[in-house]
C-alpha positions in Angstrom: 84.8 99.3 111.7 82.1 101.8 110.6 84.0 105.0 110.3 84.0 106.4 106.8 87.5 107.1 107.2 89.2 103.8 107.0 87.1 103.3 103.4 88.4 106.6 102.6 90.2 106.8 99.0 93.1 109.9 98.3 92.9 111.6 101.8 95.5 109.2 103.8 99.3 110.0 104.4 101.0 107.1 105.6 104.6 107.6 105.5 103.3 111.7 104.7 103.3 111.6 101.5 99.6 111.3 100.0 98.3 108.2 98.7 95.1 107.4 96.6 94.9 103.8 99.0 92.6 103.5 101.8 93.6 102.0 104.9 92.3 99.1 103.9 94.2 98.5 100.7 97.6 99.2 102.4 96.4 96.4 105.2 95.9 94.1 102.4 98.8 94.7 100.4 100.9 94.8 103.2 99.1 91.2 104.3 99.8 89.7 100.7 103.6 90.7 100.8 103.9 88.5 104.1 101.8 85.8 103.5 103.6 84.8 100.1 107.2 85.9 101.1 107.3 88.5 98.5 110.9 89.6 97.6 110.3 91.9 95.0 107.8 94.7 94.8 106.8 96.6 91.4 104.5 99.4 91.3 102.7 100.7 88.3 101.3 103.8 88.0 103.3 105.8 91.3 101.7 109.2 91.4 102.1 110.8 94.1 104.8 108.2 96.0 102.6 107.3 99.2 102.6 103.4 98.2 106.1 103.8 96.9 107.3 104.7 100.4 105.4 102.4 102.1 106.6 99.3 99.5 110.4 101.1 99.8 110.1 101.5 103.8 109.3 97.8 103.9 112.4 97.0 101.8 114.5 98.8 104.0 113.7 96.6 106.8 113.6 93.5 105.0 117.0 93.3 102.8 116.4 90.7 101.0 113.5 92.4 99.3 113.1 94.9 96.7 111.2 98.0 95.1 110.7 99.6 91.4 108.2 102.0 90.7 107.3 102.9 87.2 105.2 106.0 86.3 104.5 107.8 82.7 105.2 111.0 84.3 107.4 112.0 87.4 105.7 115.3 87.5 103.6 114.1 90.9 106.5 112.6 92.6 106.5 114.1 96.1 110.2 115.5 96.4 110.8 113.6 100.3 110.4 110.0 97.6 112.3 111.3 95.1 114.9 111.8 97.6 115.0 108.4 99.4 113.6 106.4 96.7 113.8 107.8 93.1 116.6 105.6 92.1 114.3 102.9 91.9 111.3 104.9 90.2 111.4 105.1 87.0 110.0 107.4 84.1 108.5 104.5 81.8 105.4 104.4 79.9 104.1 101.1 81.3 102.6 99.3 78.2 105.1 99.5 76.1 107.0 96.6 75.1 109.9 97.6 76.6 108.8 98.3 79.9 107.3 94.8 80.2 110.4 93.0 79.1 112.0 95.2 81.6 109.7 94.3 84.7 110.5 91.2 83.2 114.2 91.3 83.7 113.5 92.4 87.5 111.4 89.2 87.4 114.4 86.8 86.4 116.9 88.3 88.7 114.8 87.9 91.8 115.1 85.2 94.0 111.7 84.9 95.5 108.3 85.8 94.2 107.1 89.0 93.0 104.1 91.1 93.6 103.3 93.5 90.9 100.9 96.0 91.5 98.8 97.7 88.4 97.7 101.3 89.7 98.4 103.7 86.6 96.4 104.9 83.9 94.4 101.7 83.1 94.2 99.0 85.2 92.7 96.6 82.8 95.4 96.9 80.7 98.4 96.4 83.0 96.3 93.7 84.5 96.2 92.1 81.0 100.1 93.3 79.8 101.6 91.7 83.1 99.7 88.8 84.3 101.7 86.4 81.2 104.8 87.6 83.2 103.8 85.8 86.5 105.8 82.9 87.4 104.7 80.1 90.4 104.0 82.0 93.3 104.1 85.2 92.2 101.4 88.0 93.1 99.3 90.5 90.6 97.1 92.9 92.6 94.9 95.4 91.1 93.7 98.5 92.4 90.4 100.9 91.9 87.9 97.3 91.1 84.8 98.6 90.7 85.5 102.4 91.0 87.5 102.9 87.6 86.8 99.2 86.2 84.2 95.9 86.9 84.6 92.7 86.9 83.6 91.9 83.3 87.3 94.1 82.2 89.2 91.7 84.3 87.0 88.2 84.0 89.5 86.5 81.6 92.8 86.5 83.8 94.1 83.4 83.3 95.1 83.4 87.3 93.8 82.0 90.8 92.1 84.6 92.3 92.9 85.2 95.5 89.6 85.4 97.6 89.5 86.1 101.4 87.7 88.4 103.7 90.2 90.8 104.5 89.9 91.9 100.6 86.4 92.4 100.3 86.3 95.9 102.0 89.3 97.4 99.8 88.9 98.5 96.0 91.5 95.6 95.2 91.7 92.7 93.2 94.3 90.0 93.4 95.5 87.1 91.6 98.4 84.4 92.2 100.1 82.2 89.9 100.4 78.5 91.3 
């Protein structure tokens, strides 16, 4: 498509609350969780909540799969996902220690793989602080590549990339642990 609007970054309201995701991204992510069966869904970095209602919406549909959100600040939170969601967003500072041994907990206790996507206050970093946490099959997606970050900040992921066409037009990178 040519229309401006589906490359569009901050101005789209999926489930009405605003996300900084173009149409795109949420195609993509929404392809990855189905094509590698993803059970469990973290979010770093929730903002706003758009992708958190999208990821919890999914869940609610699929029960066997599930959402946590993690964000420095709830200040952001749109009050319609801290109503239906908030139990499973939490006020973390996402690299601490701490936080990653308790993504890592989520980790253990899910059945199936994971997709853990790093959209908070530097990507880099998360990419980095999260990717040793990956286990066979699991999923790390980044997102603003090449607006807040390039490739050089990300080149040493230890991960397969995960390459196909329907990424290229989104601001996402994405990696999967064999």
């Amino acid at each position: 498509m040519s229309s401006p609007y589906w490359r569009q970054t901050g101005a789209i309201w999926p489930m009405g609350v605003p996300t900084s995701l173009t149409w795109y991204d949420i195609g993509a992510l929404l392809t990855l969780l189905h094509l590698f069966d993803v059970r469990l869904i973290v979010e770093i970095g929730v903002e706003h909540g758009g992708a958190s209602a999208v990821f919890a919406a999914r869940c609610r549909y699929l029960p066997e799969c599930s959402y946590y959100g993690i964000d420095i600040t709830l200040d952001q939170l749109d009050p319609s996902v801290a109503a239906l969601d908030g139990e499973r967003i939490y006020r973390r500072n996402a690299w601490l220690s701490q936080t990653v041994d308790e993504v890592a907990q989520w980790m253990r206790e899910s059945a199936g793989a994971c997709l853990i996507f790093c959209d908070g206050g530097d990507k880099p970093r998360e990419l980095h602080l999260y990717a040793p946490l990956l286990r066979s099959g699991d999923v790390l997606v980044g997102h603003d590549r090449g607006n807040e970050y390039q490739e050089d900040a990300i080149a040493d992921i230890a991960l397969d990339r995960i390459s196909a066409d329907w990424l290229d037009d989104t601001l996402l990178c994405a990696w999967r642990k064999a």
